[in-house]
N, C-alpha and C positions, 0 to 999 in steps of 0.2 A: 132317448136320453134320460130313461128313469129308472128306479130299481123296484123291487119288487113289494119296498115298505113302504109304497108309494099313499097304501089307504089310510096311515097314521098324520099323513098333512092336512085334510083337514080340520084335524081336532086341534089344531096348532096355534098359537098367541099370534104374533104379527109384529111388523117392524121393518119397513124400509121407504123411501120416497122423495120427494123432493119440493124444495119451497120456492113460491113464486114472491115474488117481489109485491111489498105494498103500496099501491096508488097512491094512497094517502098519506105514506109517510114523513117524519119532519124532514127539513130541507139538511143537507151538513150545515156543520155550526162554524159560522166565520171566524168566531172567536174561540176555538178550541179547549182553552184556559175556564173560560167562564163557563160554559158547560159541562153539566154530569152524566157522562154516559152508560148506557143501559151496562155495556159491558167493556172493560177496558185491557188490552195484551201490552203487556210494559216487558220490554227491552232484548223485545226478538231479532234478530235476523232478520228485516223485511225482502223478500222477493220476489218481485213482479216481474211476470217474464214478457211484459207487454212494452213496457216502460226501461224495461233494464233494472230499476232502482235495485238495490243491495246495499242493504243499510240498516243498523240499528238505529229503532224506530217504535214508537209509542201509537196504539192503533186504539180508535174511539169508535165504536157501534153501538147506534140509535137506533131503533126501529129494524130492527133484520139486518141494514144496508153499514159500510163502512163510510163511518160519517167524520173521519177527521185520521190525519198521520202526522204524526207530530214528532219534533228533534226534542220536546221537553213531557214533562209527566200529564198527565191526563187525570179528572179524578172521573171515578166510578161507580156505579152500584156494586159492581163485584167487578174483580181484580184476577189478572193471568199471569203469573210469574212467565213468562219464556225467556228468561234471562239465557244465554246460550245457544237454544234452539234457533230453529228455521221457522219463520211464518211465511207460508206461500197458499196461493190458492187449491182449495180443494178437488179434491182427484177427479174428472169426471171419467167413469168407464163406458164407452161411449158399445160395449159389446158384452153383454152378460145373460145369462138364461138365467139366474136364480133372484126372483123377485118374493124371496121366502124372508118368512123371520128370521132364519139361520142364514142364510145368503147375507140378508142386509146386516147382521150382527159381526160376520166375519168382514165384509168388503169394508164397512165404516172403520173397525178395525187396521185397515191397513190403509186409512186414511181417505176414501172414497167417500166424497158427497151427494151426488148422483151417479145412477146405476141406471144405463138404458141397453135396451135391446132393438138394436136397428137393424141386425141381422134376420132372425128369425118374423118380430112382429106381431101384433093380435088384431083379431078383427073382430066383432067390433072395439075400435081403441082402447072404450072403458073399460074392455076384458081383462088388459094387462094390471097386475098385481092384486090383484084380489086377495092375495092374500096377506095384503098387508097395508092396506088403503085405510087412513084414519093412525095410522098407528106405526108408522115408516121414522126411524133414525133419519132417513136420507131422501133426497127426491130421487124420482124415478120416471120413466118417459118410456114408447115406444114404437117404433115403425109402426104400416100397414101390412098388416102379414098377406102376403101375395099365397101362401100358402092355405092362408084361413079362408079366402078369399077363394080360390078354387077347389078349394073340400064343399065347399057352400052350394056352387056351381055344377061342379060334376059329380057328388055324393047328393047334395041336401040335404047337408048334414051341418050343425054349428059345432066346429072346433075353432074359439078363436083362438087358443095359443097351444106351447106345446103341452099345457098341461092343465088342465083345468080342477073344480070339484069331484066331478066324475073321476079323475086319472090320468093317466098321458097321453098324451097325441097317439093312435095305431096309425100304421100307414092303411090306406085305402085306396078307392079308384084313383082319389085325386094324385098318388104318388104315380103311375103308370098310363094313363089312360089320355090320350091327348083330345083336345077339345075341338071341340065342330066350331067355325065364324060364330055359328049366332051364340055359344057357352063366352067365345072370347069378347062377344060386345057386352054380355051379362057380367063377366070379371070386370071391362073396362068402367063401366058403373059404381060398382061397388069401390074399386079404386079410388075412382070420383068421391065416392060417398065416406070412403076410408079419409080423404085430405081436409073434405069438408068437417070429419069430428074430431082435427087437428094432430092427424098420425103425423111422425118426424119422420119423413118420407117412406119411401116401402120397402120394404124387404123382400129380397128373395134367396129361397135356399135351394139355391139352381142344380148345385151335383146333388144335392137328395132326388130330386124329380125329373132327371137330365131325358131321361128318356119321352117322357108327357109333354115335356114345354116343345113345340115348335116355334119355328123362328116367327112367324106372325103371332103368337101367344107373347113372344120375348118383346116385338118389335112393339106391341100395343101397352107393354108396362112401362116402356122407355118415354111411348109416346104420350100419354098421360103424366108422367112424372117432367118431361120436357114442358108440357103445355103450362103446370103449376110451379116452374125452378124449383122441385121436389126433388131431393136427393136417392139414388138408386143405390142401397146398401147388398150385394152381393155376394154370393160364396158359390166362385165360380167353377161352368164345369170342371172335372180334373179329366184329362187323359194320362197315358204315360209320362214318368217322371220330365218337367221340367217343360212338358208339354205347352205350350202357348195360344194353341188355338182358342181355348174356353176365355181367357184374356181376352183376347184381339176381338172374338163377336162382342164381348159387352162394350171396347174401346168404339169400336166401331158405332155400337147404337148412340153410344151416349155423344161421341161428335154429330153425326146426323140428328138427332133428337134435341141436345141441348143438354139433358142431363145433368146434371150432378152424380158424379159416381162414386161410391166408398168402396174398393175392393178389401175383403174379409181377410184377415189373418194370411196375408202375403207368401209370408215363409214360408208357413206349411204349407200353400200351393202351388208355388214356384219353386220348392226345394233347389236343387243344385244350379236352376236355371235362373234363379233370384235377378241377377244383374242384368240379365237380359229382358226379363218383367218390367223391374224399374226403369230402362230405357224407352221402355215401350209407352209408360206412362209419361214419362219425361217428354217425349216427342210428340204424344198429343196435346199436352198442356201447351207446347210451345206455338202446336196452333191454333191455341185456343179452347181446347175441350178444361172442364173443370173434372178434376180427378185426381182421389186421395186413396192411403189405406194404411193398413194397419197390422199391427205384429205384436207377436205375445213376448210374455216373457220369462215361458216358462216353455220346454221344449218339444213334448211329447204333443200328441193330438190327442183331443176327447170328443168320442163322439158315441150312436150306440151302435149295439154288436150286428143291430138287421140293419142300417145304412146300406143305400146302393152301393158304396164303394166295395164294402165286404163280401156282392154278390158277382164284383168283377176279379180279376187278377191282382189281388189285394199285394200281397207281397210281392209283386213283381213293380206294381205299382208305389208303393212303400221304399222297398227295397229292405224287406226287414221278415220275420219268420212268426211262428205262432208264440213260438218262446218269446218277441218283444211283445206281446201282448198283454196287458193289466188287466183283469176287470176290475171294474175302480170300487164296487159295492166293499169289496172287503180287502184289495188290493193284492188278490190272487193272481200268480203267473200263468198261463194258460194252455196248453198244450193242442193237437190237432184234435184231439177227443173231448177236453172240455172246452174250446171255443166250438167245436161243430153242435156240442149239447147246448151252451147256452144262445147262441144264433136260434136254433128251434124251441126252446124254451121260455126264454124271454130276451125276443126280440129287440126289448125297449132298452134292457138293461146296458149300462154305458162303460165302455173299456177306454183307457190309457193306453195307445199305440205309440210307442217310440224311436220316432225314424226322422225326427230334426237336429241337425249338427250345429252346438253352438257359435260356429264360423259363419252361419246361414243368419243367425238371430242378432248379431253383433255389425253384420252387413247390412242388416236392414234399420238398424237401430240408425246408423250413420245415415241415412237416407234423410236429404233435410225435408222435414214435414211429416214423417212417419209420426203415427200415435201409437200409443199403446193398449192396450185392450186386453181385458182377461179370457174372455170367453169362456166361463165359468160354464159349469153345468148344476143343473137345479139341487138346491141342497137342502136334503127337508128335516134331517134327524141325521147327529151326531153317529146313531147307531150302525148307521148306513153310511160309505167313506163319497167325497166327494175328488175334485181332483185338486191337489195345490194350490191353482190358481186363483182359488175364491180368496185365501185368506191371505197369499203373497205376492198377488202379480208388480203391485209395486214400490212394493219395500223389494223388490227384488231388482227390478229396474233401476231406480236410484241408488238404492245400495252398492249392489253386485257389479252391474255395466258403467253408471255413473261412475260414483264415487270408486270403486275397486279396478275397474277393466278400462274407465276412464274413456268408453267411448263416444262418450258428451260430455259436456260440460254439465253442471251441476244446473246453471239455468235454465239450457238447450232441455235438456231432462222434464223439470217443471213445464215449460212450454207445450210437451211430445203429451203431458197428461192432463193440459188442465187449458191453455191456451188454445191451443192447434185444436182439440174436438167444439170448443165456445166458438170459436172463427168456421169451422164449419157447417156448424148447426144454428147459427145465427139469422142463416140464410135460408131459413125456414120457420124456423123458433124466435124471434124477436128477445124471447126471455134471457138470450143465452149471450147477448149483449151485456149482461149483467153479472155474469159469471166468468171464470177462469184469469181473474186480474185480480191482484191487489191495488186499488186506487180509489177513491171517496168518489161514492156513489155506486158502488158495485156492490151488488149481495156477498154477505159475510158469511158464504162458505170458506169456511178455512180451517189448514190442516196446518198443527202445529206438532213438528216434529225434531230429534237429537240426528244429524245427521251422521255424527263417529259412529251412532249405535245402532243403527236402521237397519234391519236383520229380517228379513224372510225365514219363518221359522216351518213357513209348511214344508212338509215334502211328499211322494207318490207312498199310499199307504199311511199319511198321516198329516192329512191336509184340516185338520181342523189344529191348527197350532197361531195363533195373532201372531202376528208380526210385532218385532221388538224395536224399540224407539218412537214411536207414532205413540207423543204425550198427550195429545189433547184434538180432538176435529171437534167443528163448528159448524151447523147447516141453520142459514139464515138467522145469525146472532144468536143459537142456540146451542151449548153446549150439549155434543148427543154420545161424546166419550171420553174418559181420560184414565191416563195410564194403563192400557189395556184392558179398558171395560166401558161397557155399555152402561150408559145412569140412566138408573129407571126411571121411567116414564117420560122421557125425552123422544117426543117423535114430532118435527117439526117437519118432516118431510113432504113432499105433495108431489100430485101427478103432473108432469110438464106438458106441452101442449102444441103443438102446432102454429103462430099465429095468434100469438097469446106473450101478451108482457110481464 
């Protein structure tokens, strides 16, 4: 999932991450009136999707945290007009691969105050963001990469994420080669040892490696993640369109096991079979399995050109030709001649496959509990195109589906981006109790936005465009953007944790 200007990220500034809540902080102020607060939002739209509340409403933040809501004026150190606007809690992207200064620049942009990767993962945990630790807009968090984890194992090799100083993840033994018991008790450890440095549960990226993992490899990630109520984020096998089997083994471990499950970007792997997916899910929750997931919102798939998928019956699987293929570097259409060159050329490098129908993405939107998610791909230099999704997944959501196609409600909405992933990752994350609400004593991430004007301006071939209406975001009572721009030297972000308040 890289391109080939890959060697110019290192020499690159920084900027993305997430802020943890302070122990110490003052208590809310009982007397609202008689207190000055660090930072004050007068006469927004308040909307919490936890509480219901929707109301114009004067908001007081002390110390990071939201220390006061008030029906009258507040004074302050410095002053928010939102007269008009929407105040709701800040986006969390609970599925991203771009933990770059240019990733975190465009996703805060479109209102996003944590950016985690629970799909793919790094091992060891500290690995994730390096490139922007110290110096993040936003916080930032990440699975166990079950994948980093058995490159370790069956290579003896450290790749902990998919991209490091070095360059990007190549595939190796670890993508094909399946592991002997005693490689699979040596994964189960490091697992172990993954939870204990506070990963937000593990990742696996099951159709990249579908052939390697046997079902005692799969059964041993469940059963570690069962043992800790560690959540199993997934991108499961695919077969044939609509195919459900790759589904049903992971429903199956995580009922036996205990599990927590997040199935990856829905849509695209249920395509036409969608409803049938969500039933499947529906019927284990009812007896009792815990399982969620998640759908983009944006329609095409991104992934790169050497993916196992690409070495099986792609377009038949797709259901789509070489002409719907993008390579997303410079947003070229691609023929049988230039996708066979660049497969053998640079494997790494990432195409835009366009085979999801917006009837599929609008069915899932409606799914109560669905969240949304970018699933961004790593974005490192403008000069190099990435996909849409980093700079509009949701000014696109709420704009476009919400407010225009009206497939939620405007709160249901906020809920699908900022509630519904805090409620699941709380149950790992302790921190995350504190986020995705508007309500005094919750961290003051928040995202202040014109909802008439809320415009998704990326598109395929021109995904570095902000999204329009997103007046002002806030991470941990820190303004880190307003009116389409990043204020310098605002990085208030931090690494999230595992386990950790």
């Amino acid at each position: 999932m890289f391109n080939r200007t890959y060697s110019l990220m290192v020499s690159w500034g920084v900027a993305c991450i997430m802020l943890a809540a302070c122990s110490n902080s003052k208590p809310p102020a009982s007397e609202p009136a008689s207190q000055t607060y660090d930072l004050v939002i007068e006469g927004g739209r308040v909307m919490d999707p936890e509480s219901g509340l929707d109301a114009v409403k004067t908001i007081g933040i002390l110390d990071g945290r939201i220390a006061a809501i008030s029906d009258t004026g507040l004074a302050g150190e410095h002053i928010t007009d939102a007269s008009g606007m929407v105040v709701a809690p800040g986006f969390i992207d609970i599925h991203s691969h771009s933990p770059t200064p240019l990733g975190a620049k465009y996703q805060v942009l479109d209102g996003v105050t944590t950016q985690l990767d629970l799909e793919a993962g790094a091992f060891p945990v500290s690995a994730y963001g390096f490139m922007i630790k110290g110096q993040s807009p936003l916080n930032f968090g990440n699975s166990i990469s079950h994948l980093a984890v058995r490159t370790k194992v069956i290579e003896g090799l450290e790749k902990p994420y998919l991209f490091t100083q070095d360059g990007p993840m190549k595939p190796g033994a670890a993508f094909v080669k399946p592991a002997t018991a005693g490689q699979i008790d040596e994964m189960r450890a490091l697992l172990i040892e993954g939870l204990d440095q506070g990963g937000i549960g593990i990742g696996v990226l099951l159709d990249y490696i579908s052939a390697a993992v046997s079902k005692e490899e799969l059964r041993m990630v469940f059963e570690v993640a069962g043992e800790r109520s560690a959540p199993v984020t997934v991108h499961v096998r695919r077969g044939l369109p609509g195919d459900p089997a790759g589904l049903i083994d992971v429903i199956e471990l995580a009922e036996q096991t205990g599990a927590p499950l997040l199935i990856c970007h829905i849509t695209h792997s249920a395509m036409q079979a969608l409803p049938q997916w969500l039933k499947l899910i529906d019927a284990a929750n009812a007896r009792g399995a815990k399982i969620t997931t998640e759908t983009l919102s944006y329609a095409a798939g991104g992934t790169s050109i050497g993916a196992a998928v690409f070495h099986r019956d792609w377009q038949k699987i797709f259901d789509i030709t070489y002409a719907d293929v993008q390579w997303t570097a410079t947003g070229e259409w691609l023929t049988e001649e230039t996708f066979k060159a660049y497969q053998a050329e640079e494997p790494s490098g990432m195409v835009n496959h366009h085979y999801v129908k917006e009837e599929w993405v609008e069915a899932a939107i409606r799914w109560p509990g669905m969240m949304v998610s970018s699933d961004v791909t790593p974005a490192m230099t403008e000069d190099v195109l990435s996909n849409p999704n980093l700079a509009g997944t949701f000014a696109r959501f709420i704009g476009h589906y919400a407010r225009d196609r009206q497939q939620v409600s405007i709160m249901d909405a906020l809920a699908r981006v900022s509630l519904y992933p805090a409620r699941w990752l709380e149950q790992i994350a302790p921190k995350f109790e504190t986020k995705g609400r508007i309500k005094v004593g919750m961290d003051a991430d928040i995202v202040i936005f014109d909802l008439a004007g809320l415009q998704a301006k990326a598109d395929y071939g021109a995904p570095y465009r902000a999204s329009e209406g997103i007046k002002t975001v806030i991470v941990g009572g820190v303004p880190v953007a307003r009116d389409g721009a990043l204020i310098a030297g605002a990085a208030p972000g931090k690494h999230i944790l595992a386990g950790k308040r």
